[in-house]
KOLVEX-96813 format. One record per residue (C-alpha): residue number from 1; residue in one letter; x, y, z. Coordinates in steps of 0.05 Angstrom, whole numbers, plus 5000, padded with zeros to 4 digits. Example, Ala and Ser with C-alpha at 12.3 -4.5 7.8 and 13.67 -1.06 7.14 Angstrom:
BEGIN
{seq 1, type A, px 5246, py 4910, pz 5156} $
{seq 2, type S, px 5273, py 4979, pz 5143} $
END
This chain:
BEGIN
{seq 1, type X, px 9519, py 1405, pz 8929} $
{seq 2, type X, px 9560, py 1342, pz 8909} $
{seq 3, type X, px 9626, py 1361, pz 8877} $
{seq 4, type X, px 9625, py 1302, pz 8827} $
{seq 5, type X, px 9568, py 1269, pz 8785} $
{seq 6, type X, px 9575, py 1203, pz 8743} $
{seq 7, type X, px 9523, py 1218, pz 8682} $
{seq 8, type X, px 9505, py 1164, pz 8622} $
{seq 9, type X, px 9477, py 1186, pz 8561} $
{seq 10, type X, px 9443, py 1140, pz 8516} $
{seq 11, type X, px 9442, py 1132, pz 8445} $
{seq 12, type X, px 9369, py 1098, pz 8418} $
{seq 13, type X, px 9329, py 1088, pz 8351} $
{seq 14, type X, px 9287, py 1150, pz 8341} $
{seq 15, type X, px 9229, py 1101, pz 8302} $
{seq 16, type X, px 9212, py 1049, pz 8332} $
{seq 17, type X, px 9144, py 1029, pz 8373} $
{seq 18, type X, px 9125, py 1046, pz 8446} $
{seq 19, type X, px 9130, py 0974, pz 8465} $
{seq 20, type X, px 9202, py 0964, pz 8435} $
{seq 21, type X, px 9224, py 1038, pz 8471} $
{seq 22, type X, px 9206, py 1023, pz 8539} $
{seq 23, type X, px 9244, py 0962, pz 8534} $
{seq 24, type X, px 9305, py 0989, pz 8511} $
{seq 25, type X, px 9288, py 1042, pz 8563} $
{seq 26, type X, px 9283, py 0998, pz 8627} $
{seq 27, type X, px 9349, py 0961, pz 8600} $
{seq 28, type X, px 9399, py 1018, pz 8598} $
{seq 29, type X, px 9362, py 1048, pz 8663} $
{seq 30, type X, px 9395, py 0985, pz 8706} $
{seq 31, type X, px 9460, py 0985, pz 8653} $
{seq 32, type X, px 9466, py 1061, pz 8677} $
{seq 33, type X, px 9460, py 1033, pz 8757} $
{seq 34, type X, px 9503, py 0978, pz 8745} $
{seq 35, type X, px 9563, py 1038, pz 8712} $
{seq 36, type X, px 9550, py 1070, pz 8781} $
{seq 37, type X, px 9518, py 1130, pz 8753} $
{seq 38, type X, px 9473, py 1171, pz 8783} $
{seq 39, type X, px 9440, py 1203, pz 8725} $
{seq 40, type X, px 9419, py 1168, pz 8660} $
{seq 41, type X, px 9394, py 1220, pz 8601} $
{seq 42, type X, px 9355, py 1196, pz 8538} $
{seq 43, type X, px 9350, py 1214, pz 8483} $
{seq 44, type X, px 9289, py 1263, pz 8455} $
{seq 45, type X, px 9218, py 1234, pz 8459} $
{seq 46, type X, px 9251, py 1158, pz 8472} $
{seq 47, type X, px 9191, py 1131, pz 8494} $
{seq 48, type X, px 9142, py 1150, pz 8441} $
{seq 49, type X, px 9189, py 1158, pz 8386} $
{seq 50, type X, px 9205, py 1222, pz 8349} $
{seq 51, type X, px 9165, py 1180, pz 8285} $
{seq 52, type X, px 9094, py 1218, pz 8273} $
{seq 53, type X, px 9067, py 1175, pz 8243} $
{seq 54, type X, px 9066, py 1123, pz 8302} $
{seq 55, type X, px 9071, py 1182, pz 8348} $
{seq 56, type X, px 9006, py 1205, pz 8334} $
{seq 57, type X, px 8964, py 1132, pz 8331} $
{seq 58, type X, px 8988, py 1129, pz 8397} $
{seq 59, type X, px 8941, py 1113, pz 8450} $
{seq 60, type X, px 8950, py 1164, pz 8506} $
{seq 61, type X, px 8937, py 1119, pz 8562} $
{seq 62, type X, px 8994, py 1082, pz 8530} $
{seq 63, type X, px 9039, py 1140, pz 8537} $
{seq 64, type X, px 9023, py 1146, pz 8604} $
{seq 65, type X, px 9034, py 1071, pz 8629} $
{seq 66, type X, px 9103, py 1067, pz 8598} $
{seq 67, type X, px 9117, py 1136, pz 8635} $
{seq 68, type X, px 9097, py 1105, pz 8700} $
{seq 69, type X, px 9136, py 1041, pz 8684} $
{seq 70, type X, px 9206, py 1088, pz 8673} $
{seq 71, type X, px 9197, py 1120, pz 8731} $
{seq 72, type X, px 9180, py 1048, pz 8772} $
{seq 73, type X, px 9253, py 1028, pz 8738} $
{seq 74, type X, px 9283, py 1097, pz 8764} $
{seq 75, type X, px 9260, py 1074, pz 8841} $
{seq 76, type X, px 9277, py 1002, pz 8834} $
{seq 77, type X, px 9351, py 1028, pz 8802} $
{seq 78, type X, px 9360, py 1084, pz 8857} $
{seq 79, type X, px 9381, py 1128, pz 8794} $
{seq 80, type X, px 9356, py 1197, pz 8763} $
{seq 81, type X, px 9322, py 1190, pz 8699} $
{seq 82, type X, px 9315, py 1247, pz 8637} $
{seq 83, type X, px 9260, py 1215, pz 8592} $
{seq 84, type X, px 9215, py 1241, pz 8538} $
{seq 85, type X, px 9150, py 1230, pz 8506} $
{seq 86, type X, px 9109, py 1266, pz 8457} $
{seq 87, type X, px 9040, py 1265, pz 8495} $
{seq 88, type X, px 8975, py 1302, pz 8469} $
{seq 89, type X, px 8939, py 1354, pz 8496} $
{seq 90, type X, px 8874, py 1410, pz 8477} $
{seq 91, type X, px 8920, py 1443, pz 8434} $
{seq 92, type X, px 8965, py 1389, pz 8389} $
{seq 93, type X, px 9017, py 1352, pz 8428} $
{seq 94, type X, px 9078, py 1372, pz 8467} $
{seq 95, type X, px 9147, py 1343, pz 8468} $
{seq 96, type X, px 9161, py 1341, pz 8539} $
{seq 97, type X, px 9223, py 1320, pz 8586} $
{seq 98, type X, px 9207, py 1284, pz 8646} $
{seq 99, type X, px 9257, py 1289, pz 8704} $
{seq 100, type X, px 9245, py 1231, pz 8755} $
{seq 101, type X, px 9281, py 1224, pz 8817} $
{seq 102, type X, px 9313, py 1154, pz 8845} $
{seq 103, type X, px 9244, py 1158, pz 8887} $
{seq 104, type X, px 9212, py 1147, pz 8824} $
{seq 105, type X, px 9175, py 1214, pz 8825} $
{seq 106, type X, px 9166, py 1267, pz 8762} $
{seq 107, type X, px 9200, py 1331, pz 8794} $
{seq 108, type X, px 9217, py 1374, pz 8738} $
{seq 109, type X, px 9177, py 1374, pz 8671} $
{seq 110, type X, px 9193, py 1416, pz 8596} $
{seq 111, type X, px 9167, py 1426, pz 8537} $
{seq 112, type X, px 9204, py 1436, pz 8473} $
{seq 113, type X, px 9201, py 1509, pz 8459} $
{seq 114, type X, px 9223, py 1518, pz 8379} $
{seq 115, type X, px 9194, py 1454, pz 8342} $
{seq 116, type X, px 9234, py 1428, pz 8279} $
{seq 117, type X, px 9215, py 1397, pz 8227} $
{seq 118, type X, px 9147, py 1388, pz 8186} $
{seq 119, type X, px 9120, py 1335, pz 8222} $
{seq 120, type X, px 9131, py 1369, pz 8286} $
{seq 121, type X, px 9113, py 1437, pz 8265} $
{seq 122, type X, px 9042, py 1406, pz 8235} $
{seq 123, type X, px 9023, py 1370, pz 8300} $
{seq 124, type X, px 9066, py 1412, pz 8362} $
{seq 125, type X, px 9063, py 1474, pz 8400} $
{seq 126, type X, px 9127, py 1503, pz 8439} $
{seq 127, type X, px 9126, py 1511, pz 8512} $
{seq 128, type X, px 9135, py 1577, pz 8556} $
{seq 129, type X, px 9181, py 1567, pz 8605} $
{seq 130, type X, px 9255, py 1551, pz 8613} $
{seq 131, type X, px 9288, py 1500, pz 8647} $
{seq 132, type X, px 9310, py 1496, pz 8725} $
{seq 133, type X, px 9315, py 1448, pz 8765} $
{seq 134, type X, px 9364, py 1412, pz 8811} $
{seq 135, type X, px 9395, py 1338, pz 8819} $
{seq 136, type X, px 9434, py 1315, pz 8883} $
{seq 137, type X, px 9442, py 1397, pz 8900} $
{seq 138, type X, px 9471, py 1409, pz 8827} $
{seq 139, type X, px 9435, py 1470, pz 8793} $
{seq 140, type X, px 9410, py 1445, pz 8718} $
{seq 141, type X, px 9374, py 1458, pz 8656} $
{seq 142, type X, px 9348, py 1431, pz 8601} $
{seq 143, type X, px 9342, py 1444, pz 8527} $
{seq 144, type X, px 9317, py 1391, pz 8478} $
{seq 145, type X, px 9338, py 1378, pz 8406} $
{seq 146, type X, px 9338, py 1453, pz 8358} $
{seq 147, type X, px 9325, py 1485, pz 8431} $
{seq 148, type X, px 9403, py 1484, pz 8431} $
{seq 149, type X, px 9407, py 1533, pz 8368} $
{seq 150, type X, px 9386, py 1588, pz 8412} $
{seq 151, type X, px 9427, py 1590, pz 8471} $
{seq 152, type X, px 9386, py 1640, pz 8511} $
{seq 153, type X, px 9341, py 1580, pz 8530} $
{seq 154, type X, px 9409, py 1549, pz 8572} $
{seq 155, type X, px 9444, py 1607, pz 8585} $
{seq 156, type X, px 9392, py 1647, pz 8624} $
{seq 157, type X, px 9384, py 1592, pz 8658} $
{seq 158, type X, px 9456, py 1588, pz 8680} $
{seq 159, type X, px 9458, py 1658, pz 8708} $
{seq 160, type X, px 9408, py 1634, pz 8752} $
{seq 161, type X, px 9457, py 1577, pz 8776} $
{seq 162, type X, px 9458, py 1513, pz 8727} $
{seq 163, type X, px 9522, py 1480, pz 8723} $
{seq 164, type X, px 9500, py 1419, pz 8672} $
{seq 165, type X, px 9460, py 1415, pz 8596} $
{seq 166, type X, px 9417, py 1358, pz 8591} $
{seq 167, type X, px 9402, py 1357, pz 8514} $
{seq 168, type X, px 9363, py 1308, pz 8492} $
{seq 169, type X, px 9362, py 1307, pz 8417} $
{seq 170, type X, px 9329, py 1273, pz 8357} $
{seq 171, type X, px 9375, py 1302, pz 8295} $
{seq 172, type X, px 9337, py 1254, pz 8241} $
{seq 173, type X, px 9331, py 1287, pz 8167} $
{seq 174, type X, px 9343, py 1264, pz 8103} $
{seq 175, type X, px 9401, py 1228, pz 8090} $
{seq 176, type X, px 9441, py 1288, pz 8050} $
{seq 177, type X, px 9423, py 1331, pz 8109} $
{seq 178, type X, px 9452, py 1285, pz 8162} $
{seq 179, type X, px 9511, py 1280, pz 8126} $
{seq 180, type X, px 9522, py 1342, pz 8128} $
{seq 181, type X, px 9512, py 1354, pz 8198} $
{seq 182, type X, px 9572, py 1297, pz 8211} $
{seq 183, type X, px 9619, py 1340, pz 8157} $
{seq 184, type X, px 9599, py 1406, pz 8190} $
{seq 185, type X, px 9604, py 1382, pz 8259} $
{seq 186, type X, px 9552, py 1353, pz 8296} $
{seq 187, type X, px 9471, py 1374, pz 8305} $
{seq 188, type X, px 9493, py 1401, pz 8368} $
{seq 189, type X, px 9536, py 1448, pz 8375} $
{seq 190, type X, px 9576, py 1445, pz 8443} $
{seq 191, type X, px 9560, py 1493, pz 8499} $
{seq 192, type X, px 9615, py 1502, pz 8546} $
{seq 193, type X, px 9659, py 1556, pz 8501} $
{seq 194, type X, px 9606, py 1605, pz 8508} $
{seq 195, type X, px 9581, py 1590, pz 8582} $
{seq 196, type X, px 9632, py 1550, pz 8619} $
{seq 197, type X, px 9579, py 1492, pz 8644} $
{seq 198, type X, px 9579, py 1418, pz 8622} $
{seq 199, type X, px 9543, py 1396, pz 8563} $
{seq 200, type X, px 9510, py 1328, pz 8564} $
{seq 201, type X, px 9477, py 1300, pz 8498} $
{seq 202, type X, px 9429, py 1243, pz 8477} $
{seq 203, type X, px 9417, py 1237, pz 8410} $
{seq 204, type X, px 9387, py 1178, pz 8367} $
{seq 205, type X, px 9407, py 1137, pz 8306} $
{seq 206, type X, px 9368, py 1092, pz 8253} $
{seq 207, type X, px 9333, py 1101, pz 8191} $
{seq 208, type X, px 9254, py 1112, pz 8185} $
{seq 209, type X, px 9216, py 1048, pz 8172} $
{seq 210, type X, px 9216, py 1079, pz 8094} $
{seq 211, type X, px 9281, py 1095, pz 8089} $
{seq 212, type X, px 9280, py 1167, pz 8080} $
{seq 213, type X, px 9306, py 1187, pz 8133} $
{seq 214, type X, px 9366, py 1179, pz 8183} $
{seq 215, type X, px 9392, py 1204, pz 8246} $
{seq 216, type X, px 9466, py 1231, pz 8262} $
{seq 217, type X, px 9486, py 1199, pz 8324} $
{seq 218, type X, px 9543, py 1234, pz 8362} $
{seq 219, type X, px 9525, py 1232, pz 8430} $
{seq 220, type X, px 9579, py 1270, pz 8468} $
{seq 221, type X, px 9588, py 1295, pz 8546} $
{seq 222, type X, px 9633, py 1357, pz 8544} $
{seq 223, type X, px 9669, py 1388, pz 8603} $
{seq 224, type X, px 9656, py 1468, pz 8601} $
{seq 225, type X, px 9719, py 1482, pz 8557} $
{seq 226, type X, px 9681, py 1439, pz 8500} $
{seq 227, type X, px 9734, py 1386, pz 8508} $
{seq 228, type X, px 9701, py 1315, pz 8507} $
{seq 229, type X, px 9699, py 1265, pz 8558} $
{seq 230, type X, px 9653, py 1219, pz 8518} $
{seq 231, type X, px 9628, py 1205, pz 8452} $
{seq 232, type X, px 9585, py 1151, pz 8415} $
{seq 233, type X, px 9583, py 1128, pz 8337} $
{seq 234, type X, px 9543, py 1147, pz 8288} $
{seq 235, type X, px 9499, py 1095, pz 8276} $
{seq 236, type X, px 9494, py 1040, pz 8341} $
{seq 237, type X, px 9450, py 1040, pz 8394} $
{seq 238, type X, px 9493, py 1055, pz 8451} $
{seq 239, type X, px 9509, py 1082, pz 8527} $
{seq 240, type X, px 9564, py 1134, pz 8538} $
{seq 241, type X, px 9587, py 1155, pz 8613} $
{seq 242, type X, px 9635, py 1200, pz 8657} $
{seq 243, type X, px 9657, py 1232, pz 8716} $
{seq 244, type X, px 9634, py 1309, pz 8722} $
{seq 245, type X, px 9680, py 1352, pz 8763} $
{seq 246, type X, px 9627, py 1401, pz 8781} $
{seq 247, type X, px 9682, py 1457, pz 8804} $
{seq 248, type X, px 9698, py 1460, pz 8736} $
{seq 249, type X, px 9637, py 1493, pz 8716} $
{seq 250, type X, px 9649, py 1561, pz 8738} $
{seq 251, type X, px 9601, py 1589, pz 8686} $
{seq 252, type X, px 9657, py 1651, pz 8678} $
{seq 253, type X, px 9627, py 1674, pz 8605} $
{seq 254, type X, px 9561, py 1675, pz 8639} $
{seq 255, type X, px 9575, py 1726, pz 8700} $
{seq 256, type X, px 9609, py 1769, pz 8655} $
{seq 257, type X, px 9547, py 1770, pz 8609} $
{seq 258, type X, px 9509, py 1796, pz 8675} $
{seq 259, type X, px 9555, py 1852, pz 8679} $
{seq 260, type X, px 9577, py 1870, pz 8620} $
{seq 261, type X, px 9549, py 1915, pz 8568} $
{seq 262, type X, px 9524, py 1949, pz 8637} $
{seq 263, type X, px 9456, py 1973, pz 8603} $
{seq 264, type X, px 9433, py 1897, pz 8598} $
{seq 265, type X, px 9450, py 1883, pz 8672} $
{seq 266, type X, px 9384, py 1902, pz 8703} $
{seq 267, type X, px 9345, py 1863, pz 8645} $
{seq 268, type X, px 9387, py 1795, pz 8650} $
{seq 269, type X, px 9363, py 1801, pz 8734} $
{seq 270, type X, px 9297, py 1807, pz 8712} $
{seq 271, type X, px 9296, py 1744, pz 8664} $
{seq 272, type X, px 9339, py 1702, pz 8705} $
{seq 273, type X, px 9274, py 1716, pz 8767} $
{seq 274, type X, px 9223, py 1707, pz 8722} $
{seq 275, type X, px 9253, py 1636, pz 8703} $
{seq 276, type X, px 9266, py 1620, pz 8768} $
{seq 277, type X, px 9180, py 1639, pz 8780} $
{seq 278, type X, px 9159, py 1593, pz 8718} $
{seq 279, type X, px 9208, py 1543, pz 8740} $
{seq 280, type X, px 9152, py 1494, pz 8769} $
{seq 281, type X, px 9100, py 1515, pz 8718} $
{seq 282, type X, px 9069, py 1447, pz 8696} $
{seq 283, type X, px 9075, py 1439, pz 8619} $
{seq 284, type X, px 8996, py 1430, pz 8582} $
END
């Protein structure tokens, strides 16, 4: 397992078209090799936008060539990539993760397991699994935007081993709302003060093409005290990066969650092996 990972997150317009998205996509793919990191997450549903009412015109063939083009941009960049798309399926659509290694090869998929919003609610169904997988030996896990409000969905997944939150994140809403996400403190709440594992966040920024809406901005990566190492704006377009000292996440509030109250013990096993079963479980 390396000891150290250099991780970008990047900040992107939550509703714009396919075309515009994989651009800006391929761009900050070879910005993130050219900061020397190793790992470049995006923000929720970059590719397809988080904007339904593009989101579902969207020709799925579409969806699928611009997937195929990130990942050609993750082998010719020798870098991991955490991209998302909202892709349909028999039953509505799902808002998926897509894990690619710098072989250019999907190894890890999720699907978005507590939907927000109407849009979202109207056209998407949650997924049934959690999140495991690993990058350059490094034990992960995923959650992706209002995922984060319910921490079982990374924390289980830490007693089976993940050091590092990906959290890819669209936190658009009405203006009044997003303001007062920024006054309350962020969409996403940090995760290292109640698991001791870093915390990496993508979120977007921009208004909807009518004007209603807005997004919040605040990308951050967090060490597992909560402390930041990296933050973006509210409002730009933008790529964030540091330096994880892996031996920092000692994940010390999780083991004591396995032990203590001891009547939970035996059930916290049995949920941390049944995500480690699903783990693999394709998303459809």
């Amino acid at each position: 397992m390396r000891t150290a990972l250099r991780i970008s997150c990047v900040q992107m317009h939550w509703a714009k078209p396919l075309a515009h998205n994989l651009e800006r996509t391929v761009h900050y793919i070879g910005a993130a090799a050219a900061a020397g990191s190793q790992v470049v997450l995006f923000p929720e549903a970059n590719l397809t936008g988080y904007y339904f009412p593009y989101v579902i015109q969207l020709d799925p063939n579409a969806v699928t060539g611009a997937l195929h083009e990130t990942c050609a941009a993750a082998r010719e960049n020798d870098v991991w990539v955490i991209a998302g798309t909202v892709q349909r399926t028999q039953d509505r659509f799902l808002n998926l993760a897509h894990v690619i290694n710098p072989n250019g090869d999907i190894v890890h998929e999720f699907a978005k397991v507590h939907m927000a919003g109407r849009d979202e609610k109207k056209y998407c169904r949650g997924g049934n699994k959690l999140s495991l997988f690993e990058i350059e030996g490094v034990p992960c896990t995923l959650v992706i935007c209002r995922d984060g409000r319910h921490p079982e969905l990374y924390r289980i997944p830490a007693m089976a081993g993940a050091r590092i939150l990906f959290h890819p994140s669209c936190s658009s809403d009405e203006i009044e709302a997003v303001c007062w996400k920024r006054t309350a403190g962020r969409a996403q709440q940090p995760a290292g003060p109640n698991s001791r594992m870093f915390h990496c966040v993508a979120n977007t920024v921009g208004e909807s093409p009518d004007g209603r809406q807005t997004s919040s901005g605040s990308s951050f990566i967090r060490e597992p005290h909560g402390i930041p190492l990296a933050e973006a704006g509210y409002y730009q377009e933008e790529m964030i990066t540091s330096v994880l000292d892996i031996r920092r996440a000692d994940r010390s509030y999780i083991h004591a969650s396995m032990v203590n109250p001891p009547f939970l013990a035996h059930y916290w096993q049995q949920m941390v092996e049944e995500t480690i079963a699903r783990k693999d479980v394709k998303p459809e």
